[in-house]
N, C-alpha and C positions, 0 to 999 in steps of 0.2 A: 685655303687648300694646302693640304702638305705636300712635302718634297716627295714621301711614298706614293701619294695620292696620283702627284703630276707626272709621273714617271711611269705607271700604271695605264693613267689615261692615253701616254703618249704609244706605248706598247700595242695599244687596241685600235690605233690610227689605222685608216688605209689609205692605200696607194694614192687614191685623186684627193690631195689633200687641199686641192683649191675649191674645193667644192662640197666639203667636210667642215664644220664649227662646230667647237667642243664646248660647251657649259656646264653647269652643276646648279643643283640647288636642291633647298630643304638641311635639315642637319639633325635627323637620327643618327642611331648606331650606325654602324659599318655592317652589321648584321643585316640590315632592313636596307639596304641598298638596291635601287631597280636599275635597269638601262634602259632610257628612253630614245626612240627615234622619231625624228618627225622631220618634215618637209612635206613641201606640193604635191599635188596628187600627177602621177608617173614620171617622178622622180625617182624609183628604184628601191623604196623602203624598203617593201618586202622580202626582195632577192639577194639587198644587206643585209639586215635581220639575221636571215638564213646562212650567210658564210661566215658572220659574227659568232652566231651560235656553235656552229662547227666547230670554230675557230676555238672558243669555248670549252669543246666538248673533248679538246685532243690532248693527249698525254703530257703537253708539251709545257698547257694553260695550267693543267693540273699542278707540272712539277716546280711552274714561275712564280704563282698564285695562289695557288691550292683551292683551283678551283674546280668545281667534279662534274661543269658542262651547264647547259643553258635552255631554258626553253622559254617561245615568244606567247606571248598574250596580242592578241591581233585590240587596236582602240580604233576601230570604225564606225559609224554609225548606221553604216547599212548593209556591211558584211555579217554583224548579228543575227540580221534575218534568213532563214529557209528558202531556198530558192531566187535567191538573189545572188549569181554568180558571175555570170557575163557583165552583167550591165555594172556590177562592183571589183570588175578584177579582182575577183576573190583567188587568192592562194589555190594551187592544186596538191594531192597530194603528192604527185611527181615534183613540184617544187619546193616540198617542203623536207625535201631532201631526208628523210626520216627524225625531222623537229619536230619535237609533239609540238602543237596548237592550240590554244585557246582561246574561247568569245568567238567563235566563226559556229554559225546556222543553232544558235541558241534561241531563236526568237522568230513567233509565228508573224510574218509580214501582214494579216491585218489589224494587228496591234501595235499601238507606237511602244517602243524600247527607249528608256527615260536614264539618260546619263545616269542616275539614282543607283537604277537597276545594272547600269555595267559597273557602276563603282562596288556592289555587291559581287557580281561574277567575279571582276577582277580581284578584287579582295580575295577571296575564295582560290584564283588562280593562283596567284602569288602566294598563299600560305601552302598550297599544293608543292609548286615548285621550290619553294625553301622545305619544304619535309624532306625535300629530295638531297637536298645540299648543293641546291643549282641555283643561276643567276636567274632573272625574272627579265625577259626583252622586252616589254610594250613598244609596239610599232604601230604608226598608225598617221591619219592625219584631221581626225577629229579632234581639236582642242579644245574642245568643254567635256571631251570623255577622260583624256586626258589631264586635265583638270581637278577633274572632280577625283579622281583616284589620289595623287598627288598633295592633293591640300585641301585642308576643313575653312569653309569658308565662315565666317562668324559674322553675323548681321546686328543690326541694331536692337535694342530692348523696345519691339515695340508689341503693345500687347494686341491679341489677337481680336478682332471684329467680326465678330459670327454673322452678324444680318450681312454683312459686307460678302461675306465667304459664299454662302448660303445662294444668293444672287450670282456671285461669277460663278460658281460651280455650276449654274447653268447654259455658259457659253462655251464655246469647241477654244481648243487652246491656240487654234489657230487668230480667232477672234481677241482672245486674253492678250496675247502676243502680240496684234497690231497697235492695241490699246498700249499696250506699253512701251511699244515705240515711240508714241507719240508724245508719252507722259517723261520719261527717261532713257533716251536713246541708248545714251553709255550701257544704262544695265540690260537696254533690249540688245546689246551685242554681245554682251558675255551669259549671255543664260541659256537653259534648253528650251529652244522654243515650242517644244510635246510634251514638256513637262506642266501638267496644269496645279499642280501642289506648289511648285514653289513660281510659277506664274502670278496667281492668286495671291502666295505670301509680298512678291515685289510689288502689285500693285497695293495690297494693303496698306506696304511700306510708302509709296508714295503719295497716297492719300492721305496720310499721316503725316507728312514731313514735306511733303513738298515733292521730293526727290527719293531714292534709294540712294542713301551713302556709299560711297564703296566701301566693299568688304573687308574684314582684314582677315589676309592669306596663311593659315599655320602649316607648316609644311605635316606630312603622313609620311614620306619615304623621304630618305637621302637619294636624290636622283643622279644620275651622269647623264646628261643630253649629249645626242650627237644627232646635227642637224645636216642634211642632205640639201643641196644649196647649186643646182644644176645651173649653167649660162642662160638666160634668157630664150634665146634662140635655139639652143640643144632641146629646153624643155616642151616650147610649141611644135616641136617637131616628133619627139618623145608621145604631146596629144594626141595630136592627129595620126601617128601610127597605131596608138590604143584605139578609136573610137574607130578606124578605119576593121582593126582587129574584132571590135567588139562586136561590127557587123556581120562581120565576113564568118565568127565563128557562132553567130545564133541570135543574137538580142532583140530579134524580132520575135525568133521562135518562144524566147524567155518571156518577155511579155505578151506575147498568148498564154503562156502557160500562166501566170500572173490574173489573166481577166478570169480564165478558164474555173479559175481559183475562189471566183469572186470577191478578188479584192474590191474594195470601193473606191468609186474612180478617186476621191476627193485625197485619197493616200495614195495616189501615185505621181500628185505632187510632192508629196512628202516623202517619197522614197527614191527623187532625186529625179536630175531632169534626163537621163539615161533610159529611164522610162516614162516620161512626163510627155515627152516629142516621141517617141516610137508610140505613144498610146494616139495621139495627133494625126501622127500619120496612117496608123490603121482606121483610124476614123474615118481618113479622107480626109482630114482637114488643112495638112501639109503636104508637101509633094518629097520625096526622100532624098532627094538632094538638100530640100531644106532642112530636115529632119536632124542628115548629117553634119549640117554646118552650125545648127544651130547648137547641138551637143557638144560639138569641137569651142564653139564661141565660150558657153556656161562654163565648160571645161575646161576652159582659162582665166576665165573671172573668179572661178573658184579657186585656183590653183594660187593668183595674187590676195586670196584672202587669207587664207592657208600660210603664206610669207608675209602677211602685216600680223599675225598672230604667232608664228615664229620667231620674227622680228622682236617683237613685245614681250614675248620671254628673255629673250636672249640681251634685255636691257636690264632684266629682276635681278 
């Protein structure tokens, strides 16, 4: 990284710098450069994103930089969906402080939305926001969406098995998915797990080989990361005022609205346990104190998965 580069990076710092990690990766042009954010989920991505942007967007960036302002690309995996707001703290337009947005209610919830499919939107974003002659923010805390926009993964030469194909394409990718846990762990943690196209392809690969090889990573964007890295203790407490919020402003009512919809109940595991225990407990089948705690619990297990995947970048 160069002397201009570090010096740039260091200009765009904020205040709580103990709890801010700067990285980079990829090596296109200077041209094709994104900003990425990432950390745990209520961590405050978002409401950075959004003063970064500003920050961006002010005469100040322009005359240091020559830069003509910013706008965010949201990488969530379940803020794509339509009606899914409450239970995904989705951005409002009051906090988007007048930042255009992208990848938020692109996508009808009862269809699965396939990393695939946002690395085309985001694509599509990102050329949008460079017509502009603006910086591109992805924020978010999905890191296989993240991912897959970021870098062409390249797999092994192995040639394709149609009776093979032919047969899993008859199972739900949920089922594809477990099978591949079983067979290669490692790759069942870095793949889309609703993705049944390259489901199929890993298990191909490991009926072939034994194993799925790891990938080799080509980078797509020269990226800047800046990872959001709250105390431990600040962030369980950061949870539990979201899920306590999340109640108090509808997500009961939002998952009514959801059945009303005719989702299938089998996708509302799949669109996160924020509606997984509200639909449990309209059931009757939990009592809402459990409801609540149990969302708060998921809601931290997911949050250290979130930082073992941050972590693991931040070693690349």
């Amino acid at each position: 990284m160069d002397s201009q580069h570090n010096k740039r990076k260091s200009q765009l710092q904020p205040r709580r710098k103990e709890t801010t990690r700067f990285f980079t990766a990829g090596s296109k042009p200077r041209q094709q450069k994104i900003i990425v954010i990432v950390g745990p989920t209520a961590s405050g991505k978002s409401a950075f994103a959004v003063r970064l942007a500003l920050r961006l967007s002010s005469g100040q960036a322009k005359k240091k930089f020559g830069i003509c302002g910013a706008e965010i690309i949201s990488a969530d995996s379940r803020q794509v969906y339509r009606g899914l707001n409450i239970g995904t703290a989705k951005i409002t337009k009051k906090e988007m402080r007048g930042i255009k947005h992208y990848c938020l209610d692109i996508a009808n919830p009862k269809k699965p939305f396939t990393a695939d499919d946002f690395r085309k939107a985001a694509d599509k974003a990102i050329g949008q926001i460079r017509a502009k002659e603006k910086i591109p923010i992805m924020v978010g805390g999905t890191g296989f969406y993240i991912d897959t926009v970021l870098y062409r993964a390249l797999g092994p030469d192995v040639p394709p098995d149609w009776k093979l194909r032919k047969k899993l394409e008859k199972k739900s990718a949920e089922t594809l998915f477990g099978r591949l846990k079983k067979l290669d762990p490692r790759r069942a943690s870095t793949i889309d797990p609703h993705n049944k196209r390259r489901l199929i392809r890993a298990l191909e690969i490991a009926k072939a080989l034994g194993k799925v090889p790891k990938l080799v990573r080509k980078p797509r964007y020269e990226a800047i990361f800046i990872g959001l890295n709250p105390p431990t203790e600040e962030l369980k407490k950061h949870i539990s005022r979201r899920v306590d919020t999340m109640l108090r402003k509808g997500l009961l009512k939002e998952t009514k609205s959801l059945i009303k919809q005719k989702i299938p109940r089998r996708r509302f595991a799949e669109l996160g346990f924020e509606y997984r225990y509200p639909l449990l407990y309209l059931e009757g089948k939990i009592s809402r104190d459990e409801m609540r705690q149990r969302i708060k619990t998921e809601t931290w297990h997911y949050a250290k998965r979130q930082m073992t995947w941050f972590n693991k970048l931040n070693k690349k």
